[in-house]
PyMOL commands that place a pseudoatom at each C-alpha (Angstrom):
pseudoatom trace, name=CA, resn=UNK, resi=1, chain=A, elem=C, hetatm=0, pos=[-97.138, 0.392, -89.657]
pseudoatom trace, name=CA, resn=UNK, resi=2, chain=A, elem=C, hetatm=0, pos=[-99.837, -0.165, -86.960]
pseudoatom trace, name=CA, resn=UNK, resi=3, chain=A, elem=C, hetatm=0, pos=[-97.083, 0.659, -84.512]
pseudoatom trace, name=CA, resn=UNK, resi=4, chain=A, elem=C, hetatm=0, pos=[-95.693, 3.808, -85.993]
pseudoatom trace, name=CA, resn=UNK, resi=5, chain=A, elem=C, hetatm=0, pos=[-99.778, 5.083, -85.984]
pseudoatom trace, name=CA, resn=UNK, resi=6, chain=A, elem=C, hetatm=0, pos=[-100.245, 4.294, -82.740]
pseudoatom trace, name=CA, resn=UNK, resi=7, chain=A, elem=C, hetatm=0, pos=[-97.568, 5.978, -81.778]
pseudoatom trace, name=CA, resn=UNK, resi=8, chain=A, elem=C, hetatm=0, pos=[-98.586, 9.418, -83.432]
pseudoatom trace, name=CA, resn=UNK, resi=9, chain=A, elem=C, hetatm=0, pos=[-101.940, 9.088, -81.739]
pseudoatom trace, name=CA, resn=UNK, resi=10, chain=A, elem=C, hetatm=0, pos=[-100.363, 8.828, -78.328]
pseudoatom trace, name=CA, resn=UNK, resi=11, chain=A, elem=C, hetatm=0, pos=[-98.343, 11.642, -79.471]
pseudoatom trace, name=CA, resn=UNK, resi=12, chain=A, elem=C, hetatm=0, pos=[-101.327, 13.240, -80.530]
pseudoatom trace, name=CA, resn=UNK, resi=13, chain=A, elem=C, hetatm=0, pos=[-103.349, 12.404, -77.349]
pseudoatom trace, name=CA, resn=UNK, resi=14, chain=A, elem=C, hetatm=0, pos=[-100.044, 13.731, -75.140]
pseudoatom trace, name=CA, resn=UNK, resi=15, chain=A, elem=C, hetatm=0, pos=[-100.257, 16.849, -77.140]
pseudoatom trace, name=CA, resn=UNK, resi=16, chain=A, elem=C, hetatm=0, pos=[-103.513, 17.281, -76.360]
pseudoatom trace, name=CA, resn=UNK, resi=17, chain=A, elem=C, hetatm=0, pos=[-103.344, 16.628, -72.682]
pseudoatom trace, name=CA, resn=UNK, resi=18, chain=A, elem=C, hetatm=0, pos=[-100.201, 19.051, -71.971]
pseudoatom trace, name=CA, resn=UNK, resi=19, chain=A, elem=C, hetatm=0, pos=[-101.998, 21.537, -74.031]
pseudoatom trace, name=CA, resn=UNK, resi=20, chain=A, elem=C, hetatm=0, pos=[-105.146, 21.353, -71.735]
pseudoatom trace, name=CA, resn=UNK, resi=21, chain=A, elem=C, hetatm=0, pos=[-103.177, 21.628, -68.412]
pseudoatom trace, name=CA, resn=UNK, resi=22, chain=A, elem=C, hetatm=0, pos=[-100.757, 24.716, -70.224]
pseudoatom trace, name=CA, resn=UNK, resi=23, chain=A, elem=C, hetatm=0, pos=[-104.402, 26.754, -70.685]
pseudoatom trace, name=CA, resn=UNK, resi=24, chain=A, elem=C, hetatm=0, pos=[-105.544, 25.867, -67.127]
pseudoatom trace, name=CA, resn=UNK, resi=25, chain=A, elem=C, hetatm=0, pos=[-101.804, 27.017, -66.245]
pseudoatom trace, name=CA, resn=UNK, resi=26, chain=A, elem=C, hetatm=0, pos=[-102.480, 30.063, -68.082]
pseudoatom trace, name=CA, resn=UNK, resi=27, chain=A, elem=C, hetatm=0, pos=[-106.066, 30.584, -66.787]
pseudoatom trace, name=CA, resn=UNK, resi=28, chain=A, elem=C, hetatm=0, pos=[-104.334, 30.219, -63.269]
pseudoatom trace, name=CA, resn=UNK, resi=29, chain=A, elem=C, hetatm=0, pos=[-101.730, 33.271, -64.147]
pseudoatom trace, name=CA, resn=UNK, resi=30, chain=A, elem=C, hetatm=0, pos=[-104.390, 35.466, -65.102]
pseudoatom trace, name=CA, resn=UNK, resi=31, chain=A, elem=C, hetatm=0, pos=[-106.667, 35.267, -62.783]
pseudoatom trace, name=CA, resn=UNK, resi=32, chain=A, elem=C, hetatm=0, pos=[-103.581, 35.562, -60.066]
pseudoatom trace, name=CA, resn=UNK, resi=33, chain=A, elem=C, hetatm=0, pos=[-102.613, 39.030, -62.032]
pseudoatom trace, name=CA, resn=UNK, resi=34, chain=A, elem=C, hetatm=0, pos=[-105.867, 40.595, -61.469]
pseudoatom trace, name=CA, resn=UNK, resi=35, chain=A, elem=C, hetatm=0, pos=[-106.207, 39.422, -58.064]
pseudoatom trace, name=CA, resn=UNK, resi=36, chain=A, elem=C, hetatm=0, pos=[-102.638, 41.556, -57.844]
pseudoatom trace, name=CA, resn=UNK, resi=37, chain=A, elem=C, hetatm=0, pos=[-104.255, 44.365, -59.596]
pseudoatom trace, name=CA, resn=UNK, resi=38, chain=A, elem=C, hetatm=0, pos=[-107.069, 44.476, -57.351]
pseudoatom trace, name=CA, resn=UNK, resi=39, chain=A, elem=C, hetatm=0, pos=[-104.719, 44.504, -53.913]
pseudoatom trace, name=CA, resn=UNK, resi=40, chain=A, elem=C, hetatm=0, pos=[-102.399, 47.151, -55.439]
pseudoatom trace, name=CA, resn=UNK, resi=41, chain=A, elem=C, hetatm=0, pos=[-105.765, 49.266, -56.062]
pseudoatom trace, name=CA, resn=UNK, resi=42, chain=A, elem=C, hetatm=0, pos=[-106.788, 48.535, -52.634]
pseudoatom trace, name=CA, resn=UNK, resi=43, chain=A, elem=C, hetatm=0, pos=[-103.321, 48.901, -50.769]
pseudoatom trace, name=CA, resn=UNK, resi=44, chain=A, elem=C, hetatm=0, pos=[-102.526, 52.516, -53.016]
pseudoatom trace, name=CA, resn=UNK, resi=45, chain=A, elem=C, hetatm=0, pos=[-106.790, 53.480, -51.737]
pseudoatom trace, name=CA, resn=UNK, resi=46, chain=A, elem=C, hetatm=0, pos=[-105.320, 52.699, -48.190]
pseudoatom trace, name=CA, resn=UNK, resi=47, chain=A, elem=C, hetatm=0, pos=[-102.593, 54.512, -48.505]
pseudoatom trace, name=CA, resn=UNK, resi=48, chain=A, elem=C, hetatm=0, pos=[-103.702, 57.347, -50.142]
pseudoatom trace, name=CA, resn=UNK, resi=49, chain=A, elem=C, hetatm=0, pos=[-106.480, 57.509, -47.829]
pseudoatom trace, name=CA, resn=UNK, resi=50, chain=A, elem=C, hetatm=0, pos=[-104.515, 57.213, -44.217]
pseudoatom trace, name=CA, resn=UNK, resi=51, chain=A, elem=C, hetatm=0, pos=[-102.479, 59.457, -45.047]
pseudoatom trace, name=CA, resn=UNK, resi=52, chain=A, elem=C, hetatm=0, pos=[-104.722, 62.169, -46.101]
pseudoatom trace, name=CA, resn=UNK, resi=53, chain=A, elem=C, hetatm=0, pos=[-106.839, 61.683, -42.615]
pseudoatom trace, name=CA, resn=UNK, resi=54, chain=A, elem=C, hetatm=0, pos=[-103.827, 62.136, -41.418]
pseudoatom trace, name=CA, resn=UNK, resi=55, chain=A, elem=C, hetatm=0, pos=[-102.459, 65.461, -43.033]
pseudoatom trace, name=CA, resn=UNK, resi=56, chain=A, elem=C, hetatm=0, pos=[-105.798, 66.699, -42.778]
pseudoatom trace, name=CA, resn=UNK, resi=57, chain=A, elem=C, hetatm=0, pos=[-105.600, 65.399, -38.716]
pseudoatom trace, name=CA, resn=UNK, resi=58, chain=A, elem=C, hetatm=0, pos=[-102.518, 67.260, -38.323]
pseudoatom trace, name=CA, resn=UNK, resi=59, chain=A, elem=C, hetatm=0, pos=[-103.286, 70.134, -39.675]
pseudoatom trace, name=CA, resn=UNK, resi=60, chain=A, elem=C, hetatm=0, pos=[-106.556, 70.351, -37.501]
pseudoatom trace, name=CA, resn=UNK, resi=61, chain=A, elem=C, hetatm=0, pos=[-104.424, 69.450, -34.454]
pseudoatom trace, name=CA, resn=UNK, resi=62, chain=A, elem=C, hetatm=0, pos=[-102.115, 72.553, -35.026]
pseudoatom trace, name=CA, resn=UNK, resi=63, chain=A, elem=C, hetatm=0, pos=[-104.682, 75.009, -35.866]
pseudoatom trace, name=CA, resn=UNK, resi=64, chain=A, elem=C, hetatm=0, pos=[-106.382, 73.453, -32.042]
pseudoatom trace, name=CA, resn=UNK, resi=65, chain=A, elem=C, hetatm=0, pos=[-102.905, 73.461, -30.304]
pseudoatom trace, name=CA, resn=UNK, resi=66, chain=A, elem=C, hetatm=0, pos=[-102.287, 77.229, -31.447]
pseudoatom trace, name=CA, resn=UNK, resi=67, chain=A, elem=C, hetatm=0, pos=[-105.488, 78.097, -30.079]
pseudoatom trace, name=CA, resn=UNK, resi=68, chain=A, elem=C, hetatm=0, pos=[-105.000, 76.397, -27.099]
pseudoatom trace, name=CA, resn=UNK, resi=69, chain=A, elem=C, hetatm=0, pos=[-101.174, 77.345, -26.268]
pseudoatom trace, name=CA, resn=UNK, resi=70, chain=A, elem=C, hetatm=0, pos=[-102.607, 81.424, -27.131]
pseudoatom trace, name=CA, resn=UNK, resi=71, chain=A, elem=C, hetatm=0, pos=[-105.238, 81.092, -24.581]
pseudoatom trace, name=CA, resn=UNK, resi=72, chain=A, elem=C, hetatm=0, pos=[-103.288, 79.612, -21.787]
pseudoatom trace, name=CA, resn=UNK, resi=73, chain=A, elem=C, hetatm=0, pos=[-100.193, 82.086, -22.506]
pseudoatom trace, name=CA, resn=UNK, resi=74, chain=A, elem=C, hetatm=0, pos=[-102.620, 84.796, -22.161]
pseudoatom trace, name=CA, resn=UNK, resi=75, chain=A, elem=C, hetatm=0, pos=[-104.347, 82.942, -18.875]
pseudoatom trace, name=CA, resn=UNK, resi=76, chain=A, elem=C, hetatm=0, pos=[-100.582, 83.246, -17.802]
pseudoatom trace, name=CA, resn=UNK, resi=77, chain=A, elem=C, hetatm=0, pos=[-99.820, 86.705, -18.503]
pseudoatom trace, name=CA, resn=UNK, resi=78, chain=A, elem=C, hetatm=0, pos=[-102.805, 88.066, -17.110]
pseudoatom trace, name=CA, resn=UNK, resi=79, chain=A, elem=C, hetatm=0, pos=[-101.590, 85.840, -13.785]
pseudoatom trace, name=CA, resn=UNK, resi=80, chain=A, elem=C, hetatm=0, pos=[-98.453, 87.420, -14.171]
pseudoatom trace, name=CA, resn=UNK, resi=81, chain=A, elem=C, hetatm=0, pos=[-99.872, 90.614, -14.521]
pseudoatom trace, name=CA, resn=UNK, resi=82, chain=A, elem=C, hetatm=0, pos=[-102.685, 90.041, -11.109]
pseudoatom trace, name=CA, resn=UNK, resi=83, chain=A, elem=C, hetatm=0, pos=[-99.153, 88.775, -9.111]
pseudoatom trace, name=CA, resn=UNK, resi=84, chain=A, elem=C, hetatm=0, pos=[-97.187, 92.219, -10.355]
pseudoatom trace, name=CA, resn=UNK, resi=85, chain=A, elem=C, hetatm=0, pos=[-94.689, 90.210, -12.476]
pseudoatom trace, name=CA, resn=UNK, resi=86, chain=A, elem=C, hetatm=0, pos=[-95.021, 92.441, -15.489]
pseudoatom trace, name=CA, resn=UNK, resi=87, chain=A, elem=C, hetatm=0, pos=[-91.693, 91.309, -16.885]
pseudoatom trace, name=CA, resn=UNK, resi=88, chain=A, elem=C, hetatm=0, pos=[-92.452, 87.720, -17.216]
pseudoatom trace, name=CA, resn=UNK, resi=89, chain=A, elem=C, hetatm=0, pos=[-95.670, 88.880, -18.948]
pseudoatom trace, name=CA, resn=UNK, resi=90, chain=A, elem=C, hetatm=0, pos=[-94.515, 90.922, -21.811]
pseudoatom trace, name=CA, resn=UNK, resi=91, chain=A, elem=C, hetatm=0, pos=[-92.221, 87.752, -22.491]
pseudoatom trace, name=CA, resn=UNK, resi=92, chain=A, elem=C, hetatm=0, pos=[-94.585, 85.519, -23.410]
pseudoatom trace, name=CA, resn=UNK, resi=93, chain=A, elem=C, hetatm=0, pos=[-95.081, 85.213, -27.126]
pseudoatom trace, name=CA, resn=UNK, resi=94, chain=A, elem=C, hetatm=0, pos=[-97.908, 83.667, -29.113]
pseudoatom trace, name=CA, resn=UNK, resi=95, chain=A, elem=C, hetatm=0, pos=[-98.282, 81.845, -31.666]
pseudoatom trace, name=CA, resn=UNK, resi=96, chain=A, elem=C, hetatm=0, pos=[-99.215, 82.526, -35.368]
pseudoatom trace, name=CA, resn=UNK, resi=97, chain=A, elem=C, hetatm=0, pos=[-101.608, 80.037, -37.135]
pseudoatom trace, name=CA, resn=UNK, resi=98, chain=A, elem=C, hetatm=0, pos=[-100.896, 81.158, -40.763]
pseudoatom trace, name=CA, resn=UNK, resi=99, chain=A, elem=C, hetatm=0, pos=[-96.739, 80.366, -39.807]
pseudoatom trace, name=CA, resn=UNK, resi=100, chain=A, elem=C, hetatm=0, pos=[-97.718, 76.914, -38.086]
pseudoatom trace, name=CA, resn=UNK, resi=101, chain=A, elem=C, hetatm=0, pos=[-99.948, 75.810, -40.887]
pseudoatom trace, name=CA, resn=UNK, resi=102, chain=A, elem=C, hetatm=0, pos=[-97.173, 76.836, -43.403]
pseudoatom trace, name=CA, resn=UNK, resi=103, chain=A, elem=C, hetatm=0, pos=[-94.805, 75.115, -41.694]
pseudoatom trace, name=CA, resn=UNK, resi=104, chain=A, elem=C, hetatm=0, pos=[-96.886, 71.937, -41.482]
pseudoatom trace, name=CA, resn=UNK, resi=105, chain=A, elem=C, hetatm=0, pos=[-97.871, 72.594, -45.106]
pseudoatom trace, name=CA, resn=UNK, resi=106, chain=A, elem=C, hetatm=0, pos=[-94.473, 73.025, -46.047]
pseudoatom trace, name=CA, resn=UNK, resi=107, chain=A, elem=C, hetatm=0, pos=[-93.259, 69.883, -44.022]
pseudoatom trace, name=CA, resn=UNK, resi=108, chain=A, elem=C, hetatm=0, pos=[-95.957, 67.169, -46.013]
pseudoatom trace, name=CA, resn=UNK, resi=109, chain=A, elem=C, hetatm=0, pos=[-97.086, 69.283, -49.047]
pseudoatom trace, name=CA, resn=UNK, resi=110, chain=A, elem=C, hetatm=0, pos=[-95.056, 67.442, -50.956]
pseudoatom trace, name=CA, resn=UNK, resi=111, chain=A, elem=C, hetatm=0, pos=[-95.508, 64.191, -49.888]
pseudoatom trace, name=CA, resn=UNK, resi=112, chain=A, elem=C, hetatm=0, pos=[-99.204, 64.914, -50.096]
pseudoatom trace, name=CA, resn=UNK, resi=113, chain=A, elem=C, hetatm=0, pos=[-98.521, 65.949, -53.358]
pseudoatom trace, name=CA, resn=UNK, resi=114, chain=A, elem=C, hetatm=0, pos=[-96.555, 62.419, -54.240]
pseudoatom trace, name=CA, resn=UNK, resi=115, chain=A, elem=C, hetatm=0, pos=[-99.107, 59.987, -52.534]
pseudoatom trace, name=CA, resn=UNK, resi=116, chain=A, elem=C, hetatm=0, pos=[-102.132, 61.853, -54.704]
pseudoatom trace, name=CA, resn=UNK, resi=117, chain=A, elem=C, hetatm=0, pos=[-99.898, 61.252, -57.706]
pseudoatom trace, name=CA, resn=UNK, resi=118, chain=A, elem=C, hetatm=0, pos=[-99.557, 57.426, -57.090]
pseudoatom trace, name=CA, resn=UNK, resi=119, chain=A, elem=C, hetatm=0, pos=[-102.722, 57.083, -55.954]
pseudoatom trace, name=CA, resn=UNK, resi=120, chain=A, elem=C, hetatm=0, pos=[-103.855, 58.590, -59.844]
pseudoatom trace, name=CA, resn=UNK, resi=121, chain=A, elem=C, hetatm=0, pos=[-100.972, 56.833, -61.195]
pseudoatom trace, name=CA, resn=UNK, resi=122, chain=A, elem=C, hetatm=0, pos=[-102.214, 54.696, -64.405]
pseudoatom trace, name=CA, resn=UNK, resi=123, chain=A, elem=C, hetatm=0, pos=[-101.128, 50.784, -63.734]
pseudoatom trace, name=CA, resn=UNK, resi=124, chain=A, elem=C, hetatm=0, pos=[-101.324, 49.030, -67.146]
for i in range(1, 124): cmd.bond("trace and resi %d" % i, "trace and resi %d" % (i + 1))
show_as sticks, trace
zoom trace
């Protein structure tokens, strides 16, 4: 009889013991899930964020190239013009910012529109 009892309290103890290190098991799982909720937040603010700079960057780079190309195709044709080459001159064509900008719209709207969407996107 003193046998069989001792043997339920070691049972009892064992119980006990795998029970404590299952909850710190546990504890460990959840605090490693919000740590990966917290660097999914950060990496989608990242991304989100880079590549909005970077639409934004591009689309302030064509509106500075157009301006740039127009003025040196008009430095040109007025060379043209001063050297008597009127031909080459009426050749030159310039640019349009509202087609550029569409285009460059129209080339990463939609991603833009995608990356916004994650970015929003509810993670539960």
């Amino acid at each position: 009889m003193p046998n069989d009892l001792d043997n339920v309290l070691n049972d009892i103890r064992r119980l006990r013991k795998e029970k404590n290190e299952n909850e710190s098991s546990l504890d460990q799982v959840e605090i490693d899930a919000k740590q990966q909720l917290l660097k999914d937040g950060k990496t989608r603010n990242t991304l989100t964020l880079s590549f909005l700079l970077g639409f934004f960057g591009m689309l302030i780079f064509s509106c500075l190239f157009v301006w740039l190309y127009n003025w040196s195709a008009i430095n040109w044709g007025i060379k043209l013009k001063l050297a008597g080459i009127t031909t080459g001159a009426s050749e030159i064509h310039l640019l349009e910012l509202e087609k550029i900008l569409s285009i460059m719209i129209g080339a990463l709207g939609t991603s833009l529109g995608f990356i916004i969407g994650y970015y929003f996107k509810d993670k539960k």
